[in-house]
N, C-alpha and C positions, 0 to 999 in steps of 0.2 A: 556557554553550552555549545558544544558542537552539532556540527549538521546531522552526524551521523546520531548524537544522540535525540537531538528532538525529532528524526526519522523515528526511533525506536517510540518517541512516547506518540506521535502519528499514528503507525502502527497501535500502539497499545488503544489508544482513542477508534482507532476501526474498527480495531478484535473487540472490544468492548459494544460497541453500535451494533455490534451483532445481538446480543444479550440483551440489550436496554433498547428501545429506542426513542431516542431522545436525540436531540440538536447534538452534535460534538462539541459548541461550545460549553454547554450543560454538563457535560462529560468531563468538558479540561476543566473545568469550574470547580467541580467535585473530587477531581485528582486533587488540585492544589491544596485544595482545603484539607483532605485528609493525608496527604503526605507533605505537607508545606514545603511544597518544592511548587514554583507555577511552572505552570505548559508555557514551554517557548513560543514566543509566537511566531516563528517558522513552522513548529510544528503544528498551531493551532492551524495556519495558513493551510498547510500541506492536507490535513484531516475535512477541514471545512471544504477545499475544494473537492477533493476527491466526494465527499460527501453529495455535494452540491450535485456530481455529475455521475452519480452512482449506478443506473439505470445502463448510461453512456458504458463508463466502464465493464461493468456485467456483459453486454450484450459484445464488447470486443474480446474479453478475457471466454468467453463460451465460443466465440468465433475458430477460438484458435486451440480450443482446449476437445479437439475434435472425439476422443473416447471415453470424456468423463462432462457429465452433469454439474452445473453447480449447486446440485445439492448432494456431490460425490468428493464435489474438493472440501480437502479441512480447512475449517474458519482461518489457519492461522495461515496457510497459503493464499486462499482467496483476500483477507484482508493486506497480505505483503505486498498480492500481485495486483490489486485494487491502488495501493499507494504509487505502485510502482509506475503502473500505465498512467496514471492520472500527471505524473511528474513527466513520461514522456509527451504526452500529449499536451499539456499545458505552461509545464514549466522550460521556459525557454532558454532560461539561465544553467538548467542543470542538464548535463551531457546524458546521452540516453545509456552511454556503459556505465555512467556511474551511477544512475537510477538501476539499472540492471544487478549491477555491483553490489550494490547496496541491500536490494530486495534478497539477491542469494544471501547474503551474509546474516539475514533477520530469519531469513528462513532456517538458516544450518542451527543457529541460534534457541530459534524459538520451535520449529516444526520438528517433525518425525524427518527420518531417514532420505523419504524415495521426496519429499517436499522440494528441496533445492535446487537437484535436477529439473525437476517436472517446472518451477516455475522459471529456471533457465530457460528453456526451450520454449516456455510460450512466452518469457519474453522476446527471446530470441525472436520470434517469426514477427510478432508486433513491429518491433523494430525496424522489421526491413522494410515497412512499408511507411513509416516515420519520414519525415522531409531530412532532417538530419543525418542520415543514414545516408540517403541517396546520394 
């Protein structure tokens, strides 16, 4: 499985924690079983931490999301842009355009229209303040 795809089942495990709330291991657990395919564990990796620092993440993605609420973003950009920041900030291994990269790409994918842009740009600003970056 590729990266990009166990990103997508991360993603699916966030957008879903929205709905349920339950552990995301519980979550990959229950994918597995009903699609017999198991969650990579990249991706359980990816879902868990973000999970773990969810609070973290909300309070950076609002920081930056200066004209809209997070109860204005759609589940499926807050859950992209939730995966996204969590990989810049923690994931040291993964370059923060390709976390960027990556999030637009789930978003054109999975979100409405104005999503991709919108979560460009607040990754965008995140970014600059990344040690990576500088």
């Amino acid at each position: 499985m590729t990266r990009r795809e166990s990103r997508e089942q991360a993603f699916a495990l966030l957008f879903e924690m929205m709905f349920n709330d339950q552990p995301v291991d519980q979550l990959a657990a229950a994918a597995s079983e009903a699609r017999d395919t198991p969650v990579s564990a990249f991706a359980l990796a990816l879902a868990a931490g973000a999970q773990a620092h969810l609070a973290e993440l909300d309070d950076k993605i609002a920081a930056y999301s200066v004209k809209w609420s997070k109860e204005r973003i759609s589940r499926v950009a807050l859950s992209v842009m939730r995966l996204a920041v969590y990989e810049m900030l923690y994931e040291e291994s993964i370059p923060v355009s390709v976390s960027i990269n990556e999030a637009v790409e789930l978003a054109k994918k999975y979100g409405g229209d104005e999503d991709a842009p919108f979560i460009n740009g607040i990754l965008g600003s995140i970014s600059r303040e990344t040690p990576e970056s500088v």
